[in-house]
C-alpha positions as CSV (number, residue, x, y, z in Angstrom):
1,X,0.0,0.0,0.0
2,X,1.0,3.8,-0.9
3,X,0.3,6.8,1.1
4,X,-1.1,9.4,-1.2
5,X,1.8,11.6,-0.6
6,X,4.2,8.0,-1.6
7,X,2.2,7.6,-4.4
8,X,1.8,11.5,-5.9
9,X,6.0,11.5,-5.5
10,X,6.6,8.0,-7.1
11,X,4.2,9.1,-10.3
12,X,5.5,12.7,-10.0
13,X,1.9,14.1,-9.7
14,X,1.2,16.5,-6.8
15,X,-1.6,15.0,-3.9
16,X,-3.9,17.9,-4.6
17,X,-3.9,16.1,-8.4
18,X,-4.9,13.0,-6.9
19,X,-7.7,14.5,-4.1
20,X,-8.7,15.7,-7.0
21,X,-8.8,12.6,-9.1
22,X,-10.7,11.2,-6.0
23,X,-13.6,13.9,-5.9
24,X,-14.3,13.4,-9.6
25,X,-14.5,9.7,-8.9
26,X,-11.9,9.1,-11.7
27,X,-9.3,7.3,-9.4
28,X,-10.5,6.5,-5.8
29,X,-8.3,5.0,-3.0
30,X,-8.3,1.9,-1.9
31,X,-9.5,2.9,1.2
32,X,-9.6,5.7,3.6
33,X,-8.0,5.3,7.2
34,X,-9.9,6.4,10.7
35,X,-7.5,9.6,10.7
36,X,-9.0,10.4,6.8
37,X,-5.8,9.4,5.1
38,X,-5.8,8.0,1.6
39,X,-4.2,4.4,0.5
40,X,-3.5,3.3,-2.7
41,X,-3.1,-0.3,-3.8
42,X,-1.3,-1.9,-7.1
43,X,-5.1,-1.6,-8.7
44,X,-4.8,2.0,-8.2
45,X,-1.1,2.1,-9.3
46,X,-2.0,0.7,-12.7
47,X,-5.5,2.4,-13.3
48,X,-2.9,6.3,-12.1
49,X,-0.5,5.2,-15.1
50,X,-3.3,4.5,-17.4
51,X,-4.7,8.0,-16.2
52,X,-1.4,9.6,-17.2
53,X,-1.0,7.7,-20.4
54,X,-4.6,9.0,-21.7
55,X,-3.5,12.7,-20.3
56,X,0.0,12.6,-22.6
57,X,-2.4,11.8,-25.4
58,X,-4.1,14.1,-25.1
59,X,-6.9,13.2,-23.4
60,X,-9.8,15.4,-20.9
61,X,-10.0,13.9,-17.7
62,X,-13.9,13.8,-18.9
63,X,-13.0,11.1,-21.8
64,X,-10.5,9.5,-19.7
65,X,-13.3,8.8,-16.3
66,X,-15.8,7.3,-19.1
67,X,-13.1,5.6,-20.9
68,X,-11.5,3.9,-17.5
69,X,-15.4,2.9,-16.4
70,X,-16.4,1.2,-18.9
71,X,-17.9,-2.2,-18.0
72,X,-15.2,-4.0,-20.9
73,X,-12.3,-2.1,-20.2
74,X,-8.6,-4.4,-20.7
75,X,-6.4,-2.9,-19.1
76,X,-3.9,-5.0,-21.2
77,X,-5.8,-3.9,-24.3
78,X,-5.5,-0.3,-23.5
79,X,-1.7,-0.7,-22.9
80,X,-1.4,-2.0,-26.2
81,X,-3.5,0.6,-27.7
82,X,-0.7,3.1,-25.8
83,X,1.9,1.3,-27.7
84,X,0.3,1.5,-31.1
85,X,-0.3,5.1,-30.9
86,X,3.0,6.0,-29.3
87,X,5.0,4.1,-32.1
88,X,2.7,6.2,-34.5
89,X,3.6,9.3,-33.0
90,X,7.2,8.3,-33.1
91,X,7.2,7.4,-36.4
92,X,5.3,11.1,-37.1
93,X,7.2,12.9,-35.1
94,X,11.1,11.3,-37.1
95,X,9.1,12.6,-40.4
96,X,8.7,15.8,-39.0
97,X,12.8,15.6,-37.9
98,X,13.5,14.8,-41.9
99,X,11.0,17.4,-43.1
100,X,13.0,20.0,-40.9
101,X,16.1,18.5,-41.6
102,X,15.8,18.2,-45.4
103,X,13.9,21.8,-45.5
104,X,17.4,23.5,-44.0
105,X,19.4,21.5,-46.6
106,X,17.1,23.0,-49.4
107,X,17.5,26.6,-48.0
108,X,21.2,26.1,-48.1
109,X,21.0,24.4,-51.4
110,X,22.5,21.0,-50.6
111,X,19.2,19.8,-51.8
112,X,16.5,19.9,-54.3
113,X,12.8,20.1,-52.6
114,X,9.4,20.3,-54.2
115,X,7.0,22.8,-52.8
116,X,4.4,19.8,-52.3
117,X,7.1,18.0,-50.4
118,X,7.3,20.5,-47.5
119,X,3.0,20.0,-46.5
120,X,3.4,16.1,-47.3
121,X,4.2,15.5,-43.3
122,X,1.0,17.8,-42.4
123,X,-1.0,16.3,-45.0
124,X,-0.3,12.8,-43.5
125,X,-1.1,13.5,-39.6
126,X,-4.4,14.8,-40.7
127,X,-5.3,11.6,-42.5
128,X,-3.9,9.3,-39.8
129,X,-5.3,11.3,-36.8
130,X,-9.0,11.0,-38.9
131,X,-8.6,7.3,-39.7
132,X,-7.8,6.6,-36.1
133,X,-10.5,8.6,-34.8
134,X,-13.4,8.3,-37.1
135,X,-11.7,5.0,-39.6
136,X,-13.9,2.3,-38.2
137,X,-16.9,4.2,-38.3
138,X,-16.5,5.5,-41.9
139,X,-15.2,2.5,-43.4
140,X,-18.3,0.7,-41.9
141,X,-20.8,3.1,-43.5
142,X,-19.7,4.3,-46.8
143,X,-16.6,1.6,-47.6
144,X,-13.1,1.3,-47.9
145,X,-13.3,2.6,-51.3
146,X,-14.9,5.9,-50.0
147,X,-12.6,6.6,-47.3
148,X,-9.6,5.7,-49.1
149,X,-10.4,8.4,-52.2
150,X,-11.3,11.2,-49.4
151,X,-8.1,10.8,-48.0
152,X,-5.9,10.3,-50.9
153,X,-7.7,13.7,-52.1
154,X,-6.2,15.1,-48.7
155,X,-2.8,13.6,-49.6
156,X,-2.7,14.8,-53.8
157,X,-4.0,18.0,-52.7
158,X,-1.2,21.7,-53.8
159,X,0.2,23.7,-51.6
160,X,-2.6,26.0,-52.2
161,X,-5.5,23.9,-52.1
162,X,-4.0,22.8,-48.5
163,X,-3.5,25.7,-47.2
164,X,-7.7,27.1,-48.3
165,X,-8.4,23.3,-46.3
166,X,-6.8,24.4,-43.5
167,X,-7.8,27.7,-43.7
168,X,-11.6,27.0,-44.3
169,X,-12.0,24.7,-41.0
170,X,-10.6,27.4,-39.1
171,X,-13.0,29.9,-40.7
172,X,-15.7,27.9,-39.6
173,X,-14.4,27.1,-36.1
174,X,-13.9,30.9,-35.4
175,X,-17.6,32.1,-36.8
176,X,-19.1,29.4,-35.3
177,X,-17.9,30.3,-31.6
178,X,-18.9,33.8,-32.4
179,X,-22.4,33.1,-33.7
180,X,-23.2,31.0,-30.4
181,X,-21.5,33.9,-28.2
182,X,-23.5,36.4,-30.0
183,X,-26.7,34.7,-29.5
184,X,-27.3,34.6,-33.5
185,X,-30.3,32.5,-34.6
186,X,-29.2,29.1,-36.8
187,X,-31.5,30.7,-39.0
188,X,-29.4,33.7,-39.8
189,X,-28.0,34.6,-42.4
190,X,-24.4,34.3,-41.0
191,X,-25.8,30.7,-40.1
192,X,-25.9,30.0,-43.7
193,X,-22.8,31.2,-44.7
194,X,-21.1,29.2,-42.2
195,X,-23.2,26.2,-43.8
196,X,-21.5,27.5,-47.2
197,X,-17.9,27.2,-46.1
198,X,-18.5,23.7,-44.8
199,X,-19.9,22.2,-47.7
200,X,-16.6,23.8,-49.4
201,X,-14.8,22.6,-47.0
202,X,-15.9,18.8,-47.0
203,X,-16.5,18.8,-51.1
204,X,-12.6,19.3,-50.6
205,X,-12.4,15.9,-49.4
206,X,-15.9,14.2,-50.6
207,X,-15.9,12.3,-54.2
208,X,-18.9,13.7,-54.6
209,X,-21.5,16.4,-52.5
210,X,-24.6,15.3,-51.3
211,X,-26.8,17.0,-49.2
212,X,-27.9,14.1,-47.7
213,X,-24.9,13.0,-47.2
214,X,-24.0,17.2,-45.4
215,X,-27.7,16.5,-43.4
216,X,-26.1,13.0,-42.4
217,X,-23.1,14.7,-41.3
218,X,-24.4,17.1,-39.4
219,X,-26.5,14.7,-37.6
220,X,-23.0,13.3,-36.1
221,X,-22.1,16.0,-34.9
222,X,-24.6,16.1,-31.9
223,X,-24.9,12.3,-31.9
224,X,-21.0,11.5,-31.5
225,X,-19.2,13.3,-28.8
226,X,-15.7,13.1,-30.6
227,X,-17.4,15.6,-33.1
228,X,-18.9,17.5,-30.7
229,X,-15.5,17.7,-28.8
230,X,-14.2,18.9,-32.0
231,X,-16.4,22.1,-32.3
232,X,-17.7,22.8,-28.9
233,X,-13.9,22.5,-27.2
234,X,-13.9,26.5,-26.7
235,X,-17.7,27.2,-27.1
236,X,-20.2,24.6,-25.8
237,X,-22.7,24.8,-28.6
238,X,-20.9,24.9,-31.7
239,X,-21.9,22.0,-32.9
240,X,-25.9,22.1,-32.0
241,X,-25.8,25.2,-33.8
242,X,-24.0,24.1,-36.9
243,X,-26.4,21.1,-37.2
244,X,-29.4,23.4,-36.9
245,X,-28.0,25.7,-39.4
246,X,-27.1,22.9,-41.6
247,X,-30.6,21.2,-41.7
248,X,-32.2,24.5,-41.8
249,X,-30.3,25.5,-45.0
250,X,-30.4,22.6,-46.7
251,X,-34.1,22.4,-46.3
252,X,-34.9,25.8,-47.8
């Protein structure tokens, strides 16, 4: 058994960390002397690193209490799963070393670069960080063939067409959070020029633009918490609001 003060210094967390961990019911002691103090046990070893695994990734402690409370949750699956996506963001982060790397040797002109070559790494982490997050799910519903063209569009797409990509979901990010702060109606026309930009912005990716397929999307984005998460991270809202606006402009 730990101490929480033996524990917080072996995992190099502070004890208000784990107090707090305990009043949020995401890691509870093992139990709780006469005196009040808190024990830990190897349980509550293993279930800390997990806890401090999920936070390196990147994780809210909101995702991590629902991940780690699961009814089916392997604790030897999720160490694998750690070791997966670590190796992955290895291997991502030595491409980025080479892009750097290889970039300096242009500049000095020890080496011939295309321009495409330089977003290639970017390109890449978007399509991996979508496959691993939404892969399964898309694959499942519209086919490997599907998924594969939208992201080898993402991969074949200029410098230019890139940086509008990027540029366009960052648009819509930023006017969504101010529509919702400002109180404007999905209705709106701002609303529908929002809706504009993101049916730019997926036809960028999309074989072809439905607005079924927009409505269908849009319907995820209330009904899946990882797109939620992905548009209400700095404004709670976002995301009912596009959805509204969405259904309410296609509709017209």
């Amino acid at each position: 058994m730990y101490s929480i003060r033996e524990l917080a210094d072996m995992a190099g967390v502070s004890t208000r960390t784990l107090r707090y961990y305990d009043q949020i019911g995401l890691l509870k002691p093992a139990f709780i002397s006469d005196a009040g103090y808190r024990f830990y046990g190897k349980q509550e070893v293993d279930m800390l690193q997990q806890i401090l695994f999920y936070r390196e990734r990147g994780f809210d402690l909101k995702s991590i209490r629902r991940i780690l409370m699961e009814e089916d949750f392997d604790l030897m699956g999720a160490l694998e799963e750690h070791l997966r996506e670590l190796k992955t963001q290895r291997a991502h982060m030595d491409a980025l070393i080479s892009l750097v790397h290889r970039s300096i040797m242009a500049m000095k002109g020890e080496e011939r670069m295309d321009d495409t070559e330089k977003f290639q790494v970017f390109k890449e982490g978007i399509v991996r960080q979508h496959e691993e997050m939404y892969g399964a799910e898309a694959r499942a519903k519209y086919g490997d063939g599907e998924v594969d063209e939208a992201q080898g569009k993402i991969l074949n797409m200029t410098e230019e067409e890139y940086e509008r990509f990027q540029n366009l979901g960052e648009e819509i990010r930023t006017r969504l959070e101010e529509a919702v702060r400002n109180g404007i109606s999905p209705e709106s026309k701002e609303a529908g020029r929002i809706v504009l930009l993101h049916k730019e912005w997926l036809g960028m990716t999309w074989k072809k633009y439905t607005e079924e397929a927009h409505k269908a999307v849009a319907e995820m984005y209330i009904s899946d918490e990882r797109f939620q998460a992905y548009y209400d991270r700095e404004v709670p809202g976002c995301a009912g609001f596009l959805e509204k606006a969405i259904k309410y402009k296609i509709g017209e």
